[in-house]
C-alpha positions in Angstrom: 11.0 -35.6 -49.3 11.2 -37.9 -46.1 8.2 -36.8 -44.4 6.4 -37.1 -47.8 7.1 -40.4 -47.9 6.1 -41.0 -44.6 3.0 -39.6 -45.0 2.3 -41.4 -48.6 2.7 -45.1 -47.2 0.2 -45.4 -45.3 -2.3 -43.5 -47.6 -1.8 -45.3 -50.1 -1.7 -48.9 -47.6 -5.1 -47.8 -46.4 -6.4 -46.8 -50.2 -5.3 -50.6 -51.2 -6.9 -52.2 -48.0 -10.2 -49.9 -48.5 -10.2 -51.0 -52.1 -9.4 -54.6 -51.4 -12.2 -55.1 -49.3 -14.3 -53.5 -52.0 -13.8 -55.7 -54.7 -14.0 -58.9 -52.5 -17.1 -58.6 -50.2 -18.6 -56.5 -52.8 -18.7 -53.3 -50.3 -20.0 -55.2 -47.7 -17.3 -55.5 -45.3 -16.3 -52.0 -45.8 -19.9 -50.7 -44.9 -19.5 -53.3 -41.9 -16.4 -51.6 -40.7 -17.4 -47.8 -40.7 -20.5 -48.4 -39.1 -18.6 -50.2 -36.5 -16.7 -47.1 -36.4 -19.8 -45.0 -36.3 -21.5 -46.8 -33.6 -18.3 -47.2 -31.4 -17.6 -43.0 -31.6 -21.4 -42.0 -31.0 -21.2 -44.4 -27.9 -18.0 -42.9 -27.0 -18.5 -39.1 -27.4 -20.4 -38.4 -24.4 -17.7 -38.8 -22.0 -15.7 -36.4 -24.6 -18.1 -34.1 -24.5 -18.5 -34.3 -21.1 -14.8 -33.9 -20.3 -15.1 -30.7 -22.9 -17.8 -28.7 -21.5 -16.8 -25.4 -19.8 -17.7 -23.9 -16.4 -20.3 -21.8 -16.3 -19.4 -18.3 -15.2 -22.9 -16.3 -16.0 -23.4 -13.7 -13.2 -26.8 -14.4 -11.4 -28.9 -12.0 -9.3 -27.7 -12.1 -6.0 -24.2 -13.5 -6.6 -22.5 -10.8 -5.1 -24.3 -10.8 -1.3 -24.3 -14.7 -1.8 -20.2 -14.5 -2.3 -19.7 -12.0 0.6 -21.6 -14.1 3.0 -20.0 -17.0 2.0 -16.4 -15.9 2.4 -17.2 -14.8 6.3 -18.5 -18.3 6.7 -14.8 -19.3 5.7 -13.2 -17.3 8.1 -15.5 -18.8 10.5 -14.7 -22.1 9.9 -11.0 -21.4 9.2 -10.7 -20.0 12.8 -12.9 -23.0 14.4 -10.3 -25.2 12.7 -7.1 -23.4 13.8 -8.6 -23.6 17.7 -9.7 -27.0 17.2 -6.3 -28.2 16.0 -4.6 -26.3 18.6 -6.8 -28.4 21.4 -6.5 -31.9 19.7 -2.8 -31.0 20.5 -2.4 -30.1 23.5 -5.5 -32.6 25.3 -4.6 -36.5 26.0 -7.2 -39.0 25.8 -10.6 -38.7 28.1 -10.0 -42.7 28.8 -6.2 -41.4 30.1 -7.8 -39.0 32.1 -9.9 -41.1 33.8 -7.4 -43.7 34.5 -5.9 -41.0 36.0 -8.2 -39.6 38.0 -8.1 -36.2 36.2 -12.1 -35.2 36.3 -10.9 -31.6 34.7 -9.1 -33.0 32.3 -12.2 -35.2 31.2 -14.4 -32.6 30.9 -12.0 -30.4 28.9 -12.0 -33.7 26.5 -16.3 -33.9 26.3 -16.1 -29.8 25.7 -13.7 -30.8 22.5 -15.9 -33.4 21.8 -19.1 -30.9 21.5 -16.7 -28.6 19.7 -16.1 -31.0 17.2 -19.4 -31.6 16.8 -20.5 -28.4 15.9 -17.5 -27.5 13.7 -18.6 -31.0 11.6 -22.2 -30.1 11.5 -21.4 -26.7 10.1 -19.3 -28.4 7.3 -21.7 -30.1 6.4 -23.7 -27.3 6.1 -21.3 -24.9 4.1 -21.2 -27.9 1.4 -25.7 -28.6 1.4 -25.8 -24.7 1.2 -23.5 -24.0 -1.4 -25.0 -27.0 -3.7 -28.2 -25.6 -4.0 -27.9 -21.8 -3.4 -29.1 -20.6 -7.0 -27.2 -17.5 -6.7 -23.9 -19.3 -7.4 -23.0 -20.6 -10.6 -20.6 -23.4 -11.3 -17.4 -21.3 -10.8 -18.7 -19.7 -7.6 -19.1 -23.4 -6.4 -15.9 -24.8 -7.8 -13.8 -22.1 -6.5 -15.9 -21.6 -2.6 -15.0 -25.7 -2.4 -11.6 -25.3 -3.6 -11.1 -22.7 -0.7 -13.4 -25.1 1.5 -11.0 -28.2 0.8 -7.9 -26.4 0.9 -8.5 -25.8 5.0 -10.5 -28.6 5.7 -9.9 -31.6 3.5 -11.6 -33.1 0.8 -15.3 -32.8 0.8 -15.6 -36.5 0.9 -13.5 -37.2 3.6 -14.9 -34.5 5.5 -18.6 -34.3 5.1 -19.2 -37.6 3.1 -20.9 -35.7 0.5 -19.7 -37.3 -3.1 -17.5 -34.9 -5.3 -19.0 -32.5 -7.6 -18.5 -32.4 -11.2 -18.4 -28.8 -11.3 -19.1 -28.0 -15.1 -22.3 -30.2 -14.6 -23.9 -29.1 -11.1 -26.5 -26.1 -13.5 -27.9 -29.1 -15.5 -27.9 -31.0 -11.9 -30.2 -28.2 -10.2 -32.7 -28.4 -12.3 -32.9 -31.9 -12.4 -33.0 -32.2 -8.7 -35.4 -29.0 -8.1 -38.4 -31.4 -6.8 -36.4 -32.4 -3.7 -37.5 -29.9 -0.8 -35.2 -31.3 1.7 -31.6 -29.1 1.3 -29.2 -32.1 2.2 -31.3 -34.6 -0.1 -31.0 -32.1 -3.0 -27.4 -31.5 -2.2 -26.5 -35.2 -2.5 -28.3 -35.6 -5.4 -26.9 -32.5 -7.1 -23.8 -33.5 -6.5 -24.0 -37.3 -7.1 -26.1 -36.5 -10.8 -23.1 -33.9 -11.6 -21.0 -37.0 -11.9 -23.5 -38.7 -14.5 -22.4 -38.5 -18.3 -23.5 -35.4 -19.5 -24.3 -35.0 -23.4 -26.0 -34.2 -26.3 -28.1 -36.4 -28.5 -27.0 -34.3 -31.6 -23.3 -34.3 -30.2 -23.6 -38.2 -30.3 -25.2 -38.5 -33.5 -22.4 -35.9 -35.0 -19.3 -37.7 -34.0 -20.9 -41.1 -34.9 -22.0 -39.9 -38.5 -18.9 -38.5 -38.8 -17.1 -41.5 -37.7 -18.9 -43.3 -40.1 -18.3 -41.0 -43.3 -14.5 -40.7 -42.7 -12.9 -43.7 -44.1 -14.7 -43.3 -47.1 -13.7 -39.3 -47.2 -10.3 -40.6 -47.0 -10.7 -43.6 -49.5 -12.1 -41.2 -51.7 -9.2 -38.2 -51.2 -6.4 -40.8 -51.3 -7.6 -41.8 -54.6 -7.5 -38.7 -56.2 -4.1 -37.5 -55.4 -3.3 -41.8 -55.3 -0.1 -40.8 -58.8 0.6 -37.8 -56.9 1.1 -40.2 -53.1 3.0 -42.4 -55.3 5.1 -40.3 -56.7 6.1 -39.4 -52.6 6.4 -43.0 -51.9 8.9 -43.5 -54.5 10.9 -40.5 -53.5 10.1 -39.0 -57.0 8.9 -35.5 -58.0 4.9 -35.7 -58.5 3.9 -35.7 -62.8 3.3 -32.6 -63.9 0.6 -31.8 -66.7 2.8 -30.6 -70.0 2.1 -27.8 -72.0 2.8 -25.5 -74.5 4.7 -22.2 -73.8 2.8 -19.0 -75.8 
């Protein structure tokens, strides 16, 4: 009996506060209201959907090859990284070196250096190629990245490329298929998978449906309103008599 109670007070507060506005604007300023509430859940239903929409997982021709050679690439890099690590510990400063007049000790600093160089350049490349490879599809990419940022850091941090929104990158692609140069497109796939992604029909659904609700409700609560108040009073709800045959 509690929870019916619970549930009838506020039915019934919003049935009277529906009403009441009803009788004293005429309708208007419930009209007023639900379209507010139309307007403000079309406008916010993109992001929802958005937020909602799955990673693709379609297998693509190619996908296979395109995984293996991507995976080797990892352990390349993976290795590169351990030896690089390995050297940034052990080798002081080139400016130390000179001071000290250690020219082998310089040089071994300047061959980091170019090592460094290369391992960055091919990070950046592992990201531009797999944003636009079309045999991956948007779980390939979010789980070759995953890997990628696991053992290097965070693709921003590392390459400067923005971070993807993975379940968006398909409808990126196509978008961005104009762009001939591979590191342009892969910015721009990557920066347009962050863009609010939605349907026009999604929008105009939840906002319709925004709209139509109170008076769904208005309209329910009044016909169960002796049966709600009933609940409210902690009474049994009226029951139709009859005759017994």
């Amino acid at each position: 009996m509690g929870i019916k109670k619970i549930v009838a007070k506020p039915a019934l507060g919003f049935h009277k506060f529906w009403n009441d506005g009803i009788r004293v604007t005429d309708g208007f300023g419930p009209v007023v209201l639900s379209v507010v509430f139309g307007v403000a859940a079309g406008l916010s239903s993109g992001p929802v959907q958005d937020a909602l929409r799955p990673v693709e997982n379609t297998p693509l021709a190619g996908q296979e090859q395109a995984l293996q050679q991507y995976d080797a690439v990892l352990t390349t890099l993976a290795e590169q990284h351990k030896t690089l690590t390995g050297r940034t510990q052990l080798t002081q400063p080139g400016a130390l070196s000179e001071l000290l007049g250690e020219a082998a000790a310089t040089e071994q600093t300047a061959d980091m250096d170019n090592v460094r160089k290369s391992y960055d350049s091919q990070l950046e490349k592992f990201v531009t190629a797999v944003a636009v490879d079309e045999r991956l599809n948007e779980a390939d990419i979010q789980n070759l990245l995953t890997r990628f940022e696991s053992e290097h850091g965070k693709i921003t941090d590392v390459t400067g490329f923005e971070a993807p929104d993975y379940d968006d990158i398909s409808e990126s692609r196509a978008a961005t298929i104009s762009i001939q140069n591979e590191k342009e497109r892969a910015i721009a796939v990557f920066g347009k998978s962050n863009d609010t992604n939605s349907s026009l029909a999604g929008d105009l659904g939840s906002g319709i449906g925004a709209l139509l609700l109170p008076w769904l409700l208005y309209m329910g609560i009044g016909a169960g309103r002796r049966r709600l108040e009933s609940w409210e009073q902690g009474k049994s709800a009226p029951r139709k008599s009859g005759f017994n045959h």
